[in-house]
N, C-alpha and C positions, 0 to 999 in steps of 0.2 A: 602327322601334321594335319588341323582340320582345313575343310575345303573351303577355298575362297568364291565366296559367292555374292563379292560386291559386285561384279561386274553385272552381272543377273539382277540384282535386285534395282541397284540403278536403271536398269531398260526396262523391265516392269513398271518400275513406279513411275519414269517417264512416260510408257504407252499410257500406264493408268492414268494420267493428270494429275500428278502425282502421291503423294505418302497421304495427302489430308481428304484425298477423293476416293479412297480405298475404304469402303463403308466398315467392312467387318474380311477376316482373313481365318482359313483353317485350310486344314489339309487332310487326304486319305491315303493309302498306301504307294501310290504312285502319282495322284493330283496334287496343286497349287490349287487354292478354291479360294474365290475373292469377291464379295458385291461391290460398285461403283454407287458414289452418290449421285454421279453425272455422268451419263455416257453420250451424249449429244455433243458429234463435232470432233470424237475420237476416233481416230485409226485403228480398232481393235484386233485386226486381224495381221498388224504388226507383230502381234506376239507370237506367232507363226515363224516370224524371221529370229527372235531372239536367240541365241546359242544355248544348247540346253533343256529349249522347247521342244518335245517330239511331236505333241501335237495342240490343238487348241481348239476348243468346243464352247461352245455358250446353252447350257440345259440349267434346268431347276432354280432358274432367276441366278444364277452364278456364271462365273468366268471361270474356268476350270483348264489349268496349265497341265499339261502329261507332262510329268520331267524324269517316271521311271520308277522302279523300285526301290525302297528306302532312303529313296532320296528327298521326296517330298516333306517327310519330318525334320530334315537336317535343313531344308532352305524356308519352310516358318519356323523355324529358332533361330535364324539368322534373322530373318524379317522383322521376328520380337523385339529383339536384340537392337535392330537398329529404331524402331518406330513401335508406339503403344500402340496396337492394330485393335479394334475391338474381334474377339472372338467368330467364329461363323455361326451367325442366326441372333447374337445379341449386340446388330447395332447401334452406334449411338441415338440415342434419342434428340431430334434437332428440330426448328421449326422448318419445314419443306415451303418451298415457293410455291405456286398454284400449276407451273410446266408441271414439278418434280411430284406432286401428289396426284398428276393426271396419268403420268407414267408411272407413279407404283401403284395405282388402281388398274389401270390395265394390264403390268406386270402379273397382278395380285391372280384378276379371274382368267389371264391367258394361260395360267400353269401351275393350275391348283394340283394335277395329279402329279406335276413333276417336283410342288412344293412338298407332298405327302411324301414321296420316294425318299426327298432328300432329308427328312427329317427322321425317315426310319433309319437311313441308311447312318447321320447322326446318332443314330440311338447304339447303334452293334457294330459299326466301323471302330471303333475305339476297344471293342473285342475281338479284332481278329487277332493278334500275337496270342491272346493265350489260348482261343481257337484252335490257332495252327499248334503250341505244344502241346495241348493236351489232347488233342487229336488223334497227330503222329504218335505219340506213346500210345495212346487209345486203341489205334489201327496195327501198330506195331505188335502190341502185349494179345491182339484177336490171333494175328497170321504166327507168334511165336507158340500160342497156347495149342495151337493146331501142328506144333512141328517139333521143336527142339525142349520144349517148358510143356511139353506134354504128363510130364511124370510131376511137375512140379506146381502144384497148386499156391503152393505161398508164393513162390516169384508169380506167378499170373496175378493172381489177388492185390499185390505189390504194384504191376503194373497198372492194373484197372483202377487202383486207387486215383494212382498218379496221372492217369488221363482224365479220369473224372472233376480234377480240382477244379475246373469253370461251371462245371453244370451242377454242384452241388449247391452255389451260389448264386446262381445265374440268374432265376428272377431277383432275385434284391439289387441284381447289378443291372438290369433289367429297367427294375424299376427308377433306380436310381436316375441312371440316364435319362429314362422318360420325360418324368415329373423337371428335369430342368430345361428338358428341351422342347415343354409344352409351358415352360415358365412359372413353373410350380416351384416349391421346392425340394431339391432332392433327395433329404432324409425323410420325406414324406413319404416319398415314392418307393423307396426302401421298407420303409414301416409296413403301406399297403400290399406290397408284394411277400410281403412278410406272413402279412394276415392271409393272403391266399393261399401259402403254403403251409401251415405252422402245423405238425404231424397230430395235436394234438385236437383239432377241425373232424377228426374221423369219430371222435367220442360226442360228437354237437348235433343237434336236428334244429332247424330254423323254420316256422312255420308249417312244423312235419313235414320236411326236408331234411334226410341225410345229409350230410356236408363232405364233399370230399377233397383232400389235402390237395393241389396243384392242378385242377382238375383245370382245363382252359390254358395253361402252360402260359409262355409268353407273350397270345396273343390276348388272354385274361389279363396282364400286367399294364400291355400298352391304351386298352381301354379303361381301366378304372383309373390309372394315372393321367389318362386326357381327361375325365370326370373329374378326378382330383383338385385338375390343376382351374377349374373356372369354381368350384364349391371356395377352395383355397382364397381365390382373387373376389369372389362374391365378400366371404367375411373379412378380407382386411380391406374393401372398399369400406366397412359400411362400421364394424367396430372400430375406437377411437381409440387415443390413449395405454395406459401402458398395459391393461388387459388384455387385450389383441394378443400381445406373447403367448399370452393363454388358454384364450376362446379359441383362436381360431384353429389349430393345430388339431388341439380336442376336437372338436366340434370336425373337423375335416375327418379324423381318422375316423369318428363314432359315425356318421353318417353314412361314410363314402362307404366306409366299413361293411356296414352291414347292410346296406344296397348294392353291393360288388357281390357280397356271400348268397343272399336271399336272389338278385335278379342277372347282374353282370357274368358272375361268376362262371352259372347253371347254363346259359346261352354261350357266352365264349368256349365252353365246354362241349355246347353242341354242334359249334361251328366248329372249331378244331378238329375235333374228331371225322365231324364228314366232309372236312378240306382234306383231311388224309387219306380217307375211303375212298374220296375220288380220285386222286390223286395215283392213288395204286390201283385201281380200278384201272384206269387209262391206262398205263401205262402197263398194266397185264394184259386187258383187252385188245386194248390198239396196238401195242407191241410196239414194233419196226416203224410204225404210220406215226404213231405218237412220238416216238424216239425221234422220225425224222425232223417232225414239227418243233421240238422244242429244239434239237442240238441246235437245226439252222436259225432257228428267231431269234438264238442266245447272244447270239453278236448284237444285233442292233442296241439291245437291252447296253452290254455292256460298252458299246459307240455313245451310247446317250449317257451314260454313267448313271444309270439308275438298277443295275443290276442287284444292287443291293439291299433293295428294298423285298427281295424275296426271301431275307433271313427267316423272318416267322415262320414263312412256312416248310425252310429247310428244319430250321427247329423242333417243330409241331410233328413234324414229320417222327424225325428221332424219338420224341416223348413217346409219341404215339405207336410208332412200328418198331422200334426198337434199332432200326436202320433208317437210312436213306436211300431209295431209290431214284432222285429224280437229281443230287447233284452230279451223279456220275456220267450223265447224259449230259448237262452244261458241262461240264469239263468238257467235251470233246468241239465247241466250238476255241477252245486254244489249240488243239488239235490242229485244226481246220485250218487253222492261221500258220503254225508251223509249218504244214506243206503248204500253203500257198506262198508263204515268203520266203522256203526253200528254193523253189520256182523261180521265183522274182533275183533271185540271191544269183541263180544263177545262167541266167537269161536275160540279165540286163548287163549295159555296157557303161550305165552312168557311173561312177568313179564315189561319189558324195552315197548316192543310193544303197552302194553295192557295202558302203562303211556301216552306214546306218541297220543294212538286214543282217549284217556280222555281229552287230550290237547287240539286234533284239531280238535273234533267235535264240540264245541261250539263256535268257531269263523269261523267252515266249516258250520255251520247252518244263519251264519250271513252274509255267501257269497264271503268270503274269500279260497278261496279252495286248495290253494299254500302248506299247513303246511299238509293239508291230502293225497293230491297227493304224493310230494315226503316223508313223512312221513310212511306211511299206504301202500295206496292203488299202487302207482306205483312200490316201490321195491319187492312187492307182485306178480305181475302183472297180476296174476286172475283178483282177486276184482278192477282192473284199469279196462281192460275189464268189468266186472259187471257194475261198476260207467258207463260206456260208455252206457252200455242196457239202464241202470235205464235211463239216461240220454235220450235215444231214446222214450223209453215211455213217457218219462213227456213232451218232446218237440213236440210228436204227437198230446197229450191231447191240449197243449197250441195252436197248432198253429191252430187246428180242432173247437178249440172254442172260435177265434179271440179275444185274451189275448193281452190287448196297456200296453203301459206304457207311462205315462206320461214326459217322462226325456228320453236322449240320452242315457245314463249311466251314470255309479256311483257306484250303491248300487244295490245288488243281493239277495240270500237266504231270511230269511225270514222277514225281512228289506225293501224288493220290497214291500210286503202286502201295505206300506205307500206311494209309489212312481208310483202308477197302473194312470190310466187314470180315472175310472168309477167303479162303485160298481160290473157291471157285472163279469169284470176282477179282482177284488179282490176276489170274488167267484170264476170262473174258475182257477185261477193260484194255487190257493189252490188247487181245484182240481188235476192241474197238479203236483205239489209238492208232495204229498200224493204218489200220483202215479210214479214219481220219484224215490223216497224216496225208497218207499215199492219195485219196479220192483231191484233196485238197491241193496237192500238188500236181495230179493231170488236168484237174481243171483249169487252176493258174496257166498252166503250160498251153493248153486247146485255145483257152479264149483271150492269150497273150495283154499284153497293154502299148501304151505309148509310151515308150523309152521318152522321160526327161533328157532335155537337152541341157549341156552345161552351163 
């Protein structure tokens, strides 16, 4: 029977002022994501109280509801369903009053880096399902080809197939997203990212330049698709009439084309590569120091929900090293949270609290860590701190004992065991995990909190 979520959706659109003031609506794996037309004179921190809410945040020019895993999909198809929302990032086009354009001009330059995050995060939030499956096959068909399918090269080849199905596509889906989410359009985007890879680029010289197939990976895609998208908006500002279907497309591919191959290209190419040199640099060099610094900064990242804006270079990563070294260390800031809200789970007396960390430990153990932060550990904000330690220790372990993962991202907690590179690494992460887990929960426990009163 599906879930009734009018009661939800009436106290949202009451806190919002209501259904007509709700600018634009979308969602992520565990978010409610909403711009207001008007927020002057609302209680927004109401939404705190509504059932359902686990937490509530205001980043990236958005109102961002935590309501948990897989649920956030099911309550905007409700929200559709009852009210035409405009999408999140395309909305309505209206006349603004002189308040309403003083505050989205302030809006505009107070959070340009958090506008950038959230737009990347638009661009590959809508691939993490098939992320996560072809992942887990991916990581699965590494640790089977090392153990039981060791004699059997057709099952391995079989599996590798089948975990590949995202990344054999992946810039044109890539680009696809880009190009509509910088207001381009999105066959375009596809097209260009087309051109950057099209195998047959290896037989080409441009200016006595070798051409090479993919070279600049997906962060080659999202700059010539921002290029794209204002070449794009130049010729249908300025051609009339019903040629436009014509010129402009043309004219977009051939240009943008072959200034992505000859200039775009060759540079995203060479940033790419020494974002990932250093990348693994660091993270050989500095070891345990490096490990510490990122597991513990992971949290804030994912408190502010821009965590996701790091896909490119989980990506680039992969293209490039063949693995990933550096998701395996943010994974250990859900760690972190596990044992701090084990902690909490079991050191507090409050009755509502004690429901809530029953809740979201077992989908904060699966790597989901949204429902335990603002649930638990953030409003707490000891044990947020603790999670943060636990998080530093496991990320020292991890990065001290060169921990890959097989996949950009996707899938975290204890879900990664399937998704590793190598057997060494599904032993080490463990390692780290333990040590997460456990560092996260003495610290919770030493630096206690204020038991909520009922």
């Amino acid at each position: 029977m599906p879930e009734d979520f009018s009661a939800f959706y009436e106290a949202v659109t009451r806190i919002a002022g209501g259904e007509e003031n709700i600018a634009s609506l979308g969602a992520c794996m565990t978010r409610l994501r909403f711009t207001l037309k008007k927020q002057d004179g609302l209680d927004l921190q109401s939404f705190k109280q509504v059932p359902g809410v686990l937490g509530y945040v205001q980043a990236q020019g958005q109102h961002q509801l935590v309501v948990g895993a897989s649920k956030a999909g099911k309550i905007l198809q409700y929200f559709q369903s009852r009210h035409a929302f405009a999408p999140l990032g395309e909305e309505n086009k209206r006349e603004l009053s002189a308040g309403e354009v003083k505050a989205a001009v302030r809006q505009k330059y107070a959070s340009r880096i958090g506008r950038v995050c959230a737009r990347i995060g638009n661009i590959f939030v809508p691939l993490i399902p098939a992320y996560i499956g072809c992942g887990l096959l991916l990581g699965i068909g590494n640790i089977l080809a090392e153990t039981v399918l060791k004699e059997s090269p057709n099952a391995v080849g079989l599996m590798q197939v089948l975990g590949n199905g995202i990344f054999f596509y992946l810039n044109a889906i890539v680009g696809y997203n880009a190009a509509r989410e910088f207001g381009g359009t999105p066959s375009l985007g596809a097209a260009l990212a087309g051109v950057l890879n099209i195998p047959s680029l290896a037989g080409i010289t441009l200016f006595g330049m070798q051409l090479i197939p993919g070279k600049g990976g997906v962060i080659a895609v999202l700059v010539v698709c921002w290029a794209a998208s204002y070449v794009e908006k130049f010729f249908r500002s300025r051609i009339k009439g019903s040629m436009e279907l014509f010129i402009t497309p043309t004219l977009t591919i051939l240009l943008v084309g072959v200034v992505s191959l000859a200039l775009i290209q060759p540079a995203a190419g060479w940033f790419s590569d020494k974002l990932a040199l250093w990348t693994q640099q660091a993270l050989k060099n500095g070891g345990w120091f490096t490990g510490a610094l990122l597991g513990g900064g992971f949290l804030p990242l994912v408190m502010l929900g821009v965590h996701q804006s790091l896909v490119p270079l989980h990506q680039q990563l992969v293209d490039t090293l063949g693995n990933n070294p550096l998701f395996p260390v943010l994974c250990m800031a859900g760690a972190g949270q596990v044992g701090a809200g084990l902690a909490v789970l079991l050191k507090t007396r409050n009755e509502r609290l004690k429901t809530v960390a029953k809740n979201a430990l077992p989908v904060g153990l699966l790597g989901i860590g949204e429902p335990l932060i603002y649930g638990v550990t953030l409003p707490l904000f000891k044990p947020f701190l603790a999670a943060c330690i636990g998080a530093s220790a496991g990320g020292a372990v991890t990065a001290a004992l060169h921990v890959t993962a097989a996949i950009p991202f996707g899938v975290s907690g204890v879900v990664m065991f399937l998704a590793l590179s190598n057997l060494h690494s599904v032993v080490f992460y463990g390692v780290g995990f333990i040590t997460a887990v456990a560092c996260g929960f003495c610290a919770a426990w030493k630096l206690g909190f204020e038991d909520p009163q009922e």
